[in-house]
Steps between C-alpha positions, in 0.01 A plus 500: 500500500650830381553778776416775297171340387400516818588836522312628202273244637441693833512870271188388344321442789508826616466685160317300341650586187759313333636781307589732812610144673775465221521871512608490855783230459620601157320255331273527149149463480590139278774440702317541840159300326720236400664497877174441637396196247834335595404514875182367474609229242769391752234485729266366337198738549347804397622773752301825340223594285587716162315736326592812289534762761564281818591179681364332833550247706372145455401323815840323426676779503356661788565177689876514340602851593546486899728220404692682199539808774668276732680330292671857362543608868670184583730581208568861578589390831739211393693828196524715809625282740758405257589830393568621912691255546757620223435828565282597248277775505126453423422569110201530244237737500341662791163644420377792766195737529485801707306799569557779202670789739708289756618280220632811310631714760626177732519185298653575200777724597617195734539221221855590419593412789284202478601377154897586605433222809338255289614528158352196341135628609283719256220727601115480385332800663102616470485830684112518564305621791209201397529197713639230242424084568870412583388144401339579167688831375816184532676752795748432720457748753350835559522801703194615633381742784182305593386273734553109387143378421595171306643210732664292246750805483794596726581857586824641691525857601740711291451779685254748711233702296521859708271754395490834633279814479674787239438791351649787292689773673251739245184317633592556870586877453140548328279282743705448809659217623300199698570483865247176558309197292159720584646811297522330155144513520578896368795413234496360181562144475606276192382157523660196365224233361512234811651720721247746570482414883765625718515397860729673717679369891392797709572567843064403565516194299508430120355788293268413117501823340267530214670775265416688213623636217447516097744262399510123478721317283625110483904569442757537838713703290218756369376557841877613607519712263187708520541509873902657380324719244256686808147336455481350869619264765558113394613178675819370311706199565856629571628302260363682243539879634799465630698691260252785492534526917854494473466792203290661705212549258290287725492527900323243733184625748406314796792340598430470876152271346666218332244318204325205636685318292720097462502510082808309366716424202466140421642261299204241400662187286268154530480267710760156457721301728746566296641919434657527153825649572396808287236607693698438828782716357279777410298536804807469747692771254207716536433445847882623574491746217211699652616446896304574838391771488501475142789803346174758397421512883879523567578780274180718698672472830821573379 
């Protein structure tokens, strides 16, 4: 039974397309067609269904997959437990999604030091702020800043998710700055689409402030920078204002009543007994790259 069969094999399942299946491991439409005839010749039964535009599973095949998976793991495990033990470094192609803004500002300005510490690895990246199916999209990990819904999937923390109140030097000259939660009931607020609560640790207990204000928009990096260009007060993770606080085109309010807040910066890859070696490598690099406190809270307090 051929390896990479079972590879294309396990593609398919998740694309359900054979083209994009080939696609994925540099294989032809015929080529990858012809792949799949060979594995289910050697196996004597018909593993998926064919028609023009897409391919399913057979009950066969459905019953075959769990095995083909392990079987792959199994092998994975055996190449990297080889290649430690002469040194090697872990290779192939390490597909990653991440959130749009923190993978442009954060993620992508760290792979050269990435690549230069594991030079036979290659990079896949999806910046998108959608949550993707790790399991279907064919992903080996993702960063996310959400709480981990799905159980068959694994998440380690990369890093905290601080947010903190700002606004624009400009803003607080016109309309005064905050002293309490209770007085952005008089300012102009920006939300952020699923962030339009903010709870705040007060001296009498937690705080929910319900604010107001003629902007709403979806996008971390749009609400920064109207709160920088004057049109009201915004929540922003530090990670992504950082550089405008530091400039000093932004300035936080309410420090002394800190954001009800635990977000994090995880690193979701799926569920298995046995870590590829890529995915270890990347979330440990990442892990150490970003430190605790991660460097964006650093370079505040410095």
């Amino acid at each position: 039974m051929n390896i990479e069969h079972l590879r294309l094999f396990v593609r398919l399942a998740s694309t359900h397309n054979i083209s994009q299946a080939g696609q994925e491991l540099g294989l032809s439409p015929p080529v990858a067609s012809m792949h799949i005839s060979k594995l289910e010749e050697s196996l004597g039964a018909r593993l998926v269904h064919r028609t023009t535009r897409k391919v399913s599973l057979t009950e066969e095949g459905m019953a075959f997959l769990p095995h083909a998976e392990e079987v792959l793991q199994s092998v994975d495990a055996a190449r990297a437990s080889v290649g430690s033990a002469a040194g090697g470094l872990p290779q192939g192609t390490l597909r990653i999604t991440a959130p749009a803004s923190f993978g442009r500002m954060h993620l992508i300005p760290a792979l050269k030091g990435f690549l230069a510490q594991y030079p036979d690895l290659s990079v896949d990246i999806r910046l998108t702020d959608s949550i993707i199916d790790l399991v279907e999209g064919g992903f080996d990990v993702a960063i996310r800043n959400a709480e981990l819904q799905d159980s068959s999937l694994i998440a380690r923390k990369l890093a905290v998710d601080k947010r903190i109140m700002c606004a624009s030097p400009d803003y607080l000259s016109a309309y005064g700055t905050p002293s309490s939660p209770q007085d952005l009931k008089n300012h102009l607020c920006i939300n952020q689409v699923g962030l339009e609560g903010w709870s705040f640790t007060t001296p009498d207990g937690v705080q929910n402030i319900k604010i107001k204000g003629n902007i709403r928009v979806d996008h971390g990096e749009a609400v920064r920078d109207a709160c920088a260009n004057g049109m009201g007060i915004a929540m922003c993770a530090t990670w992504i204002a950082y550089e405008h606080l530091k400039r000093g085109e932004l300035v936080q309010v309410l420090e002394d009543y800190p954001l009800v807040d635990e977000a994090a910066l995880w690193a979701i890859y799926p569920s298995s007994r046995l870590l590829a070696p890529k995915v270890r490598a990347f979330v440990d690099y990442f892990a150490q790259h970003f430190g605790t406190p991660p460097y964006w809270d650093l370079e505040l307090d410095s």
